[in-house]
N, C-alpha and C positions, 0 to 999 in steps of 0.2 A: 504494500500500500504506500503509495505517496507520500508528502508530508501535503502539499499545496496544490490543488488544481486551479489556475487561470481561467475567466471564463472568459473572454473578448482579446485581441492581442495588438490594442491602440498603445498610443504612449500610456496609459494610465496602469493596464494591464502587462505589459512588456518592462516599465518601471518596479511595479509591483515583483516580476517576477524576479530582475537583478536582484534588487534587492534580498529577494529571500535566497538567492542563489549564493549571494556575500557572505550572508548568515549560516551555511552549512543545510539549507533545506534543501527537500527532491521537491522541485516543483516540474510539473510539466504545465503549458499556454495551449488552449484552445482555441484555433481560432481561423476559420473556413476561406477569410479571403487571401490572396496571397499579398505577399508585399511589395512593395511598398502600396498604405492603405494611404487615399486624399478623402478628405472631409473638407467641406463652408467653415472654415475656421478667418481668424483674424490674423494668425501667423505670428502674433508680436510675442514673445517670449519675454516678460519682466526680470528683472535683476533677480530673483528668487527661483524665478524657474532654470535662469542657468547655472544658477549653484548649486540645485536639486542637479540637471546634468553633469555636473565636474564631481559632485560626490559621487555620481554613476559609472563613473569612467564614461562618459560619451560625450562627442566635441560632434557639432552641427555646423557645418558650414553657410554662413548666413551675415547679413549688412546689422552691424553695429547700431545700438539706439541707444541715444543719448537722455529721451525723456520723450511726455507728451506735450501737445500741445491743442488747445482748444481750438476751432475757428466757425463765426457764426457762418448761415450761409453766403452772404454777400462777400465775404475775407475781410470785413471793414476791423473786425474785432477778434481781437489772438489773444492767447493766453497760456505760457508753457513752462511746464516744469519738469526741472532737470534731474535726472535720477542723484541720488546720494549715494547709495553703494552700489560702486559697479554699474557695468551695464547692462540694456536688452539685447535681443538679437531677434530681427525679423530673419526665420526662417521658413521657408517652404516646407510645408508637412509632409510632403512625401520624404525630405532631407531628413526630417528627426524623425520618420519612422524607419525610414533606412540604417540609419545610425543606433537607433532602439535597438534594430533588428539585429543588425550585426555585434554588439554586445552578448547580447542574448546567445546567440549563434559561440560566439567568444566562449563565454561561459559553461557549454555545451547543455543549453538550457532546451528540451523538446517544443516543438511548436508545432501542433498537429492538427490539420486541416480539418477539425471536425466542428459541427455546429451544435453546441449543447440545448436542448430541449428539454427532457426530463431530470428532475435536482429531487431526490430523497434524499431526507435527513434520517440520521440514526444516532442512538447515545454515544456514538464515539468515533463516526464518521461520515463523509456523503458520499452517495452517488451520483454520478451524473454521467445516463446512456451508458452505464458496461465499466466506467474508470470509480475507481475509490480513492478516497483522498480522507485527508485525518480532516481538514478545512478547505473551503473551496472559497475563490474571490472572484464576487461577479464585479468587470469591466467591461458589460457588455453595452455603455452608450447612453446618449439622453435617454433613449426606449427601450430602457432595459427588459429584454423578455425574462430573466432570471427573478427581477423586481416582481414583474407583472404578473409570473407564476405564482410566487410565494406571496400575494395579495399583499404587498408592500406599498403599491402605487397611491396616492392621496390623490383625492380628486379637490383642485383649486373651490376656495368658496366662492356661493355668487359673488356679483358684484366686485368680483376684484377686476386687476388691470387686464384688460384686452392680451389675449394670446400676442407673443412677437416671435419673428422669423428673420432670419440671418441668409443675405446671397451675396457669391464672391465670387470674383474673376481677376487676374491677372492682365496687367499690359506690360508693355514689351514699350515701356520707356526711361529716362534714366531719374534715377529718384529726389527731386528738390531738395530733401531733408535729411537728416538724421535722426527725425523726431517721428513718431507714431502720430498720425493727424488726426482729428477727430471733427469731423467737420458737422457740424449742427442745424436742419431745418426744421420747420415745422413739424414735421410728420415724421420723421427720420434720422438718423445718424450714420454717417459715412466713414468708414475705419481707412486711414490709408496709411500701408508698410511697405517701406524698402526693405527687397527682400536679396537687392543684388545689383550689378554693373547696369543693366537694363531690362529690370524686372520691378514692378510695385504692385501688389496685391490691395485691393477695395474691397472691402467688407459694407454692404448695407443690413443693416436691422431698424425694422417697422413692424406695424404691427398690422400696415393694408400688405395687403395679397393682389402686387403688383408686380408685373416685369423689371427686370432686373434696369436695364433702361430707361424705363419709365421712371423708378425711383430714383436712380444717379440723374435724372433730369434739372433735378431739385437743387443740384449742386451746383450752378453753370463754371462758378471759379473750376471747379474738377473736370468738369468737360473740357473746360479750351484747353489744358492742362495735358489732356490723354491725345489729343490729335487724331491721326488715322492707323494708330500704330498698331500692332500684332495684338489678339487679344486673347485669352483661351474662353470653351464654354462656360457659363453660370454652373455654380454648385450651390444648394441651397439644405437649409439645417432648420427642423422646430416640430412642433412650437416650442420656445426655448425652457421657459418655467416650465420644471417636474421638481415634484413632490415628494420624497421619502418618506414614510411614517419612522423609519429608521436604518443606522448602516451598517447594525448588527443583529441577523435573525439566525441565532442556533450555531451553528457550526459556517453558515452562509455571511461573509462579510463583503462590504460593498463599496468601492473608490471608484475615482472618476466621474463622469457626469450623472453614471448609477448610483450613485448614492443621493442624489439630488444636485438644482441646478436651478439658478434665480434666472440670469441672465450675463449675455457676454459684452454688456454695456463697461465695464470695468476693466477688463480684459486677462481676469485671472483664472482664467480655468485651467489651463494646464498649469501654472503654477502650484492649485491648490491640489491638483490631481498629481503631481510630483512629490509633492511633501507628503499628502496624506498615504503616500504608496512607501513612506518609509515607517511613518507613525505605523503601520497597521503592522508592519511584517516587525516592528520593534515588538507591539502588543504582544504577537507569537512568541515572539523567541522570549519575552519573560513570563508566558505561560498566563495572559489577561486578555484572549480575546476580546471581550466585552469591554474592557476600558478603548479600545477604538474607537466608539460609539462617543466617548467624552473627547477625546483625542482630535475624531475630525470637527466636535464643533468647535471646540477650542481655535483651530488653525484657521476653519472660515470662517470667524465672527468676523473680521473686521471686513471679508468679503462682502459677505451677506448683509451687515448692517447699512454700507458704504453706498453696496448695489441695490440694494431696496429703496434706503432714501433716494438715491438719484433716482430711479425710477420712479418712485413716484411723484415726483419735484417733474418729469418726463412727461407725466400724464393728465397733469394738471395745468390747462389752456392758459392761464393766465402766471405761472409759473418756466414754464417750458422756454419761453424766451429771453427767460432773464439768467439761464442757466449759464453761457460762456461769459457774458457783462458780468456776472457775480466773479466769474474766475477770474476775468480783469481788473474788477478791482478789489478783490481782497487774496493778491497772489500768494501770501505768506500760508493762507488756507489752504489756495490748491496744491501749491507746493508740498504742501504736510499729507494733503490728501492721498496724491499722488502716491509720495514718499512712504505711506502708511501701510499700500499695497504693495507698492515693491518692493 
């Protein structure tokens, strides 16, 4: 029997498994699609998430970020702050799943093309489809089926904020910045990372269900910006809010955006899915799975608390556009803010 079954094998889950691989466990990664896996991400990797990578041994080839910076839609009004320890790295996901991957590979860690479906628990271990393991860790994604199985999922109450959705595409120009943009309209926010020599990655998140163009419409500073250059297809992620009731059930534990997920307004998801893929495989090897469950709120309070109020600061009409103006004038704030997540 195992010590650890993998159940997804993104960064969250591939992280996950180094780690226990460090620590002397048998884990084997399940996980059906081959690699390198791409997802509708924002690409910008925080000062945090690359220290989570350097403690992994894995280096990601990717453009330097210096910090964020705000800009309303017109570009009349900027607001940016500069990382304090360390930098970011805008990389291409397919790059850090490569790099994931080949650690893992390193380590002579299994990664078996299989799709897990069925998870029995028992007093001293699980199954899942035919493999036994002492603990099994679902990274199986915002929709997590592992979650959904074991009625984990929380359903949002009425009246909260409208579902939001995430779409990205790539162009093939050279990057103005060294900064993470965040570019603000009405209805939307436009993530934009240099991710290389002539490569910048645009993330929009809204909460209408509109074409990917349609929505960068709203930008026009980012259109004259892009030209006629090379562009790849739209990839698109959501609705982003999901819910955990919890990210410890039984022997079954749960990192990455399976354990739950506000929103990628912040930009720390794989940050938080990096650390907490160390806390959890720390909880094992001191023999406290269940302390996990304290573990990851502890690490995403200041996500969670940060991302929620922005959000709903977001959703409130008469709020919403005083959001970049506030960062311009009380930079000392955003600055901390920032700095608070990185």
């Amino acid at each position: 029997m195992i010590d650890l079954l993998v159940v997804g094998g993104g960064p969250a889950g591939l992280a996950t498994a180094i780690h226990a691989a460090l620590a002397g466990f048998d884990v084997v990664v399940a996980e059906p699609r081959p690699a390198p896996i791409d997802k509708a991400c924002g690409e910008g990797l925080m000062p945090g998430a690359v220290r989570a990578l350097d403690a992994l041994g894995v280096k990601v080839p990717g453009h330097p970020l210096r910090g964020i910076r705000y800009v309303d839609a017109s570009g009349e009004r900027r607001a940016e702050a500069v990382f304090r320890a360390g930098h970011g790295l805008g990389a291409r996901r397919t790059l850090l799943h490569e790099a994931l991957t080949e650690r893992a590979v390193q380590l002579g860690i299994p990664i078996l093309p299989r799709r897990v479906r069925n998870v029995i628990q028992y007093a001293d271990h699980v199954t899942a489809d035919g493999m036994a393991a002492r603990h099994l860790v679902a990274a199986d994604g915002l929709h997590s089926p592992t979650r959904r199985a074991l009625g984990l999922d929380e359903r949002p109450r009425a009246g909260r904020q409208p579902p939001r959705y995430g779409l990205r595409r790539h162009y093939s120009v050279e990057p103005w910045s060294d900064l993470v943009e965040v570019h603000w309209s009405a209805e939307s926010e436009a993530y934009v990372t240099p991710l290389g020599p002539r490569q910048v990655g645009i993330a929009v998140l809204t909460s209408e269900q509109l074409p990917y163009d349609a929505q960068l419409a709203r930008f026009p500073l980012l259109v004259s910006r892009l030209g006629e250059g090379g562009r790849t297809p739209v990839r698109g992620a959501g609705p982003l809010r999901q819910h955990a009731r919890t990210q410890v059930a039984g022997r079954v534990l749960f990192v990455g955006d399976a354990a739950g997920y506000v929103d990628a307004l912040t930009g720390e998801g794989l940050t938080l899915a990096l650390t907490a893929a160390a806390a959890l495989v720390r909880c094992l090897r001191e023999g406290r799975p269940q302390a996990y469950a304290c573990a990851w709120r502890r690490l995403s309070r200041n996500y969670r608390l940060l991302t929620k109020s922005l959000l709903w600061a977001r959703n409130q009409p008469r709020l919403a556009p005083l959001i970049t103006p506030a960062a311009v004038r009380f930079p000392g704030l955003f600055q901390h803010a920032v700095n608070l997540l990185a």
